[in-house]
C-alpha positions as a Markdown table, in Angstrom:
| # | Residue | x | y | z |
|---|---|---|---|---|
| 1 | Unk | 0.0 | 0.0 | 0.0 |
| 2 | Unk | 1.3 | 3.5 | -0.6 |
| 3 | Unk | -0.2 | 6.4 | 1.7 |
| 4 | Unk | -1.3 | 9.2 | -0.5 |
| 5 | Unk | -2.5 | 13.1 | -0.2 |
| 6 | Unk | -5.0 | 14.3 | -3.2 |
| 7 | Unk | -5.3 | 17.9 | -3.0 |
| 8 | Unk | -8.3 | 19.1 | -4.4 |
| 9 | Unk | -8.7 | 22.7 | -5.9 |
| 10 | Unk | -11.7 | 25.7 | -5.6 |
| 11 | Unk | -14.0 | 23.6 | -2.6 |
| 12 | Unk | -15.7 | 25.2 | 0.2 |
| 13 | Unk | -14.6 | 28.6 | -1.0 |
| 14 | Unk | -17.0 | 31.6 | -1.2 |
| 15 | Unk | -19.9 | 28.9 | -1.5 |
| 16 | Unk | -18.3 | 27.4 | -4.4 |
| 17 | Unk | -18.7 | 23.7 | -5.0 |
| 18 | Unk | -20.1 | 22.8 | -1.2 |
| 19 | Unk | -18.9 | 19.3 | -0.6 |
| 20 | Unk | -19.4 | 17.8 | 3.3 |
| 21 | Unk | -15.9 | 15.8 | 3.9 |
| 22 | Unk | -18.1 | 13.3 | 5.7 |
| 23 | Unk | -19.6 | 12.5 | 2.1 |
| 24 | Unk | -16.5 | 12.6 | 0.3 |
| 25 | Unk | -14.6 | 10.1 | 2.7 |
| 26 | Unk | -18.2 | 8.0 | 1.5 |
| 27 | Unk | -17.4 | 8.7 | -2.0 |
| 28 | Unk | -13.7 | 7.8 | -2.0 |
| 29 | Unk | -13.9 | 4.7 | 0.3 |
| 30 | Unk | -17.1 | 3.2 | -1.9 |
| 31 | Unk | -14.9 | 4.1 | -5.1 |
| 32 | Unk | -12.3 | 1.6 | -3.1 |
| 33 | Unk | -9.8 | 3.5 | -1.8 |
| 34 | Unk | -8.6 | 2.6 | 1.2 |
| 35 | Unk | -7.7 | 4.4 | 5.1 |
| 36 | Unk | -9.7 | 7.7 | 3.9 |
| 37 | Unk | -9.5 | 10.6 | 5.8 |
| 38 | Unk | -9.9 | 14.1 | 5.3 |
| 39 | Unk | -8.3 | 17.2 | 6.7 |
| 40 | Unk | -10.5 | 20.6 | 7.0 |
| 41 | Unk | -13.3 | 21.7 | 4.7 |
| 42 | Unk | -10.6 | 22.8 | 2.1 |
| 43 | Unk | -9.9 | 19.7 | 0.6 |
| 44 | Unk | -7.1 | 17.2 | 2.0 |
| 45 | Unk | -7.6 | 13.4 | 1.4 |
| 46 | Unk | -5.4 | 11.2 | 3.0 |
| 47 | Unk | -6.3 | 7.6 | 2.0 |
| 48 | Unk | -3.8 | 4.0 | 0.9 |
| 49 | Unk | -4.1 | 2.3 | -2.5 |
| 50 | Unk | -2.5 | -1.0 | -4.1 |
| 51 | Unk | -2.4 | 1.1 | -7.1 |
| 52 | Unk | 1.4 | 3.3 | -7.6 |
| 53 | Unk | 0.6 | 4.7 | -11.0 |
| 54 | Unk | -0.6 | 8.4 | -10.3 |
| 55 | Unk | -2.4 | 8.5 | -14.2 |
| 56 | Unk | -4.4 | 5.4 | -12.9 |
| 57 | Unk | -5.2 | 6.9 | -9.4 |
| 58 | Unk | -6.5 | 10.0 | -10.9 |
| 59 | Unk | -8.6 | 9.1 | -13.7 |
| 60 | Unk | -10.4 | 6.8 | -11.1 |
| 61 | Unk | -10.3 | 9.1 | -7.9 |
| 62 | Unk | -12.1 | 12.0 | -10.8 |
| 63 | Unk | -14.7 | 9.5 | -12.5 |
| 64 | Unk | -15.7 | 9.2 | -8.2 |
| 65 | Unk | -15.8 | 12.9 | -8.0 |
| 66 | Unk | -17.7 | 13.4 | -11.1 |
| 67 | Unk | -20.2 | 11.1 | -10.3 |
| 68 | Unk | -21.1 | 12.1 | -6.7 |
| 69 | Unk | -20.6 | 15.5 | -7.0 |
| 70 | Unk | -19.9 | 16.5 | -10.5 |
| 71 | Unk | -16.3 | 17.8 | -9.2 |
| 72 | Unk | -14.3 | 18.0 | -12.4 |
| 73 | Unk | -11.0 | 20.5 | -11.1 |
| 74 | Unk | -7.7 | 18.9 | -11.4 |
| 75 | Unk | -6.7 | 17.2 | -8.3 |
| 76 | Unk | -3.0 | 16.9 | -7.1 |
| 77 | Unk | -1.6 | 13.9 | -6.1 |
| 78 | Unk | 1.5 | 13.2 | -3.6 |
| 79 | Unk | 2.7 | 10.2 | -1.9 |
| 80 | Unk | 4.0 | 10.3 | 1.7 |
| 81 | Unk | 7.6 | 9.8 | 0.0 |
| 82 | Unk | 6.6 | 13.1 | -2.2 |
| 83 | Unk | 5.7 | 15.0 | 0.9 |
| 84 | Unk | 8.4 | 14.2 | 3.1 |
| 85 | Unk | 10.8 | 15.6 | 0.5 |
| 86 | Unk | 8.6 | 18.8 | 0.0 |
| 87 | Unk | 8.7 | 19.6 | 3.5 |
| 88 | Unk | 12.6 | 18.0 | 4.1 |
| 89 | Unk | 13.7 | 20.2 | 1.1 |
| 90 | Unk | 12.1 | 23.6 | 1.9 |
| 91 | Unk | 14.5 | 26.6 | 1.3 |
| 92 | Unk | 16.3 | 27.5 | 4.5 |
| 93 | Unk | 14.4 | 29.1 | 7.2 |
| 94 | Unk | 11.2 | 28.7 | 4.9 |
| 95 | Unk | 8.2 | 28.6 | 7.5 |
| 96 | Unk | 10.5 | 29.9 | 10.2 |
| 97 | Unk | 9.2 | 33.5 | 10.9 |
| 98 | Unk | 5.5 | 33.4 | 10.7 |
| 99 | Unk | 5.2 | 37.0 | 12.6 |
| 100 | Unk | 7.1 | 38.3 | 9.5 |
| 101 | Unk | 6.1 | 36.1 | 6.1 |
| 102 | Unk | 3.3 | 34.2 | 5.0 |
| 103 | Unk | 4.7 | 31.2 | 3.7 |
| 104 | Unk | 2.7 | 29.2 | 1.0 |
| 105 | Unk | 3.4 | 26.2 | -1.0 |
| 106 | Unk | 2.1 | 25.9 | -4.9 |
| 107 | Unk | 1.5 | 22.1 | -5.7 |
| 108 | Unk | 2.2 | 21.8 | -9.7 |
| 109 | Unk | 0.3 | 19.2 | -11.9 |
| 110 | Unk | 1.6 | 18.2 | -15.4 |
| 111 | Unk | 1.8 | 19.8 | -17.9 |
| 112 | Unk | 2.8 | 22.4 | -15.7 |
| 113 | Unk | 6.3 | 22.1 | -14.3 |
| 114 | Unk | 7.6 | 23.9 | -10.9 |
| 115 | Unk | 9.9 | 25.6 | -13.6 |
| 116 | Unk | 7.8 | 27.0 | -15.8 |
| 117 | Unk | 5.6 | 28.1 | -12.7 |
| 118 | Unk | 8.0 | 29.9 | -11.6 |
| 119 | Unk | 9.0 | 31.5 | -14.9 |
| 120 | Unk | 6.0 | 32.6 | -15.0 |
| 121 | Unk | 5.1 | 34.0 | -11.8 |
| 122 | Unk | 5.0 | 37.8 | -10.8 |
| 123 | Unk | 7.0 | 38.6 | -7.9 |
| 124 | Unk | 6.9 | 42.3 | -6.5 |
| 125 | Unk | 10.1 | 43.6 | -5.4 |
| 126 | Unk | 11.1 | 43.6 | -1.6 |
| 127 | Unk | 7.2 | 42.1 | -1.2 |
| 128 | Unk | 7.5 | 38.6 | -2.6 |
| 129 | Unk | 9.9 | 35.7 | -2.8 |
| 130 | Unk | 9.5 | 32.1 | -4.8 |
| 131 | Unk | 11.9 | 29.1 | -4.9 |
| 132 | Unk | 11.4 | 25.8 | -7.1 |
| 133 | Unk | 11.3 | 22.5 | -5.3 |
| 134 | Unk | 9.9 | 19.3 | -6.9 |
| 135 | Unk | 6.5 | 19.9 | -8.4 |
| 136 | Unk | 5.8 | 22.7 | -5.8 |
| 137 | Unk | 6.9 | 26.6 | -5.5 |
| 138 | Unk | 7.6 | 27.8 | -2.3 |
| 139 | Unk | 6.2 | 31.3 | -2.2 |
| 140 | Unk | 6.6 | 33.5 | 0.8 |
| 141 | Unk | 5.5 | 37.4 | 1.1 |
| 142 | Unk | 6.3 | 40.1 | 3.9 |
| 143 | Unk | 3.3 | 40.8 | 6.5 |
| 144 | Unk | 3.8 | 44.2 | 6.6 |
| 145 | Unk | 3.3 | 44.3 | 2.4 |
| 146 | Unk | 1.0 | 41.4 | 2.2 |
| 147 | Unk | -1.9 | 43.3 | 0.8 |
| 148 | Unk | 0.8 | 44.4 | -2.4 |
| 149 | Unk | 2.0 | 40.9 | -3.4 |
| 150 | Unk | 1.2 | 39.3 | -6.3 |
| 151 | Unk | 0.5 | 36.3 | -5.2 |
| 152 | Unk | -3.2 | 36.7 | -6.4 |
| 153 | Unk | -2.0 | 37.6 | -9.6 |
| 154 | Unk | -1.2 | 33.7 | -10.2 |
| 155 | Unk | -5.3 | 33.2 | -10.2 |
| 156 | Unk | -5.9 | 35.3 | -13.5 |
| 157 | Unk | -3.4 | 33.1 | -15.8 |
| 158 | Unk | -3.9 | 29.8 | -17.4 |
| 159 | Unk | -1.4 | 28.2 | -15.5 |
| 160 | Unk | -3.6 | 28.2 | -12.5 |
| 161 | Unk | -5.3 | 25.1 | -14.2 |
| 162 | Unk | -2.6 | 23.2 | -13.1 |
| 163 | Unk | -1.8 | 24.8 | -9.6 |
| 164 | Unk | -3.6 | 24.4 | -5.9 |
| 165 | Unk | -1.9 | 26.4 | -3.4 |
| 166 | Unk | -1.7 | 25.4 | 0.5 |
| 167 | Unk | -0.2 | 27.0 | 3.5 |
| 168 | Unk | 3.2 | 26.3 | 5.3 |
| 169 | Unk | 0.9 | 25.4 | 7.9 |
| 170 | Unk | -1.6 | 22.7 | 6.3 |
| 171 | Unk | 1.2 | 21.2 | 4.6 |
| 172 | Unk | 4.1 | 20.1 | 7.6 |
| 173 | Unk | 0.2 | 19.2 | 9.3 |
| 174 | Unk | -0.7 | 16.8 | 6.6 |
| 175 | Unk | 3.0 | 15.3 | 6.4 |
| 176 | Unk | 2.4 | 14.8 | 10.3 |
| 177 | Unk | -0.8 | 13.1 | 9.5 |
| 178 | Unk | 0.6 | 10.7 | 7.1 |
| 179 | Unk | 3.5 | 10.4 | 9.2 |
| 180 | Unk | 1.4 | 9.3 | 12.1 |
| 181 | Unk | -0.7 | 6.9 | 10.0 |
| 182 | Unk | 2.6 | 5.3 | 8.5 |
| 183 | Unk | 3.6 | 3.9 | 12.0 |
């Protein structure tokens, strides 16, 4: 069994495609995945399958989602292997000053590529900062200047498709989580 996080994009926000976790564990366990759990209304799956190829995973995680809630966002997918290495492999001192930055981590989904992404990002001078890891940017703004990043600018381009953004926070709390179920 590998232990997997699917990140799901746009649900529970602003009133926007309203699904109840309780339902979706339902969905995903009847659909046969296995050790399902979620993690707050913003859409974290924890669950265990058999299955290692991602492409395979996703088309039948998405025909589940389709059919009980007519979800058709790309999801991301990372195995607990994935996520230790996104957390392990952080910039230095990333997550370290929460009084002073907001830190966020941007999950990438083929086509995209953490490169491209952050080719393509707007940063604002003395405001925001962005480093490539695998498949995820780490993106980190001042407090002070929060309201002036351009973080939000990433929402308005096509590469957004392909992007779901968590913070700092939920991320080293769903590696704990998978950490905790991997014992």
């Amino acid at each position: 069994m590998t232990q997997y996080v699917a990140l799901l994009r746009g649900i529970n926000v602003g009133g926007n495609n309203i699904i109840k976790m309780a339902d979706l564990k339902v969905c995903l366990t009847d659909a046969g995945f296995e050790d399902v759990v979620t993690y707050i209304q913003s859409g974290n799956v924890l669950f265990n399958s058999p299955e290692t190829d991602v492409k395979k995973i996703d088309a039948k995680f998405m025909a589940a989602m389709d059919k009980s809630f007519g979800y058709k966002a790309p999801v991301m997918f990372r195995s607990h292997a994935q996520m230790k290495k996104i957390v392990h492999e952080a910039p230095k001192g990333f997550g370290t000053k929460p009084d002073d930055y907001r830190y966020d981590v941007l999950f990438v989904r083929e086509p995209l590529t953490a490169t491209e992404a952050l080719n393509n990002v707007s940063l604002r001078e003395e405001v925001d900062a962005a480093a490539k890891g695998d498949d995820v940017l780490y993106f980190w703004r001042t407090m002070v200047n929060i309201t002036r990043s351009h973080i939000n600018k990433i929402v308005g381009t096509p590469m957004y498709q392909n992007i779901t953004i968590r913070n700092w926070n939920t991320t080293t709390k769903l590696l704990a989580m998978m950490d905790e179920r991997a014992k």
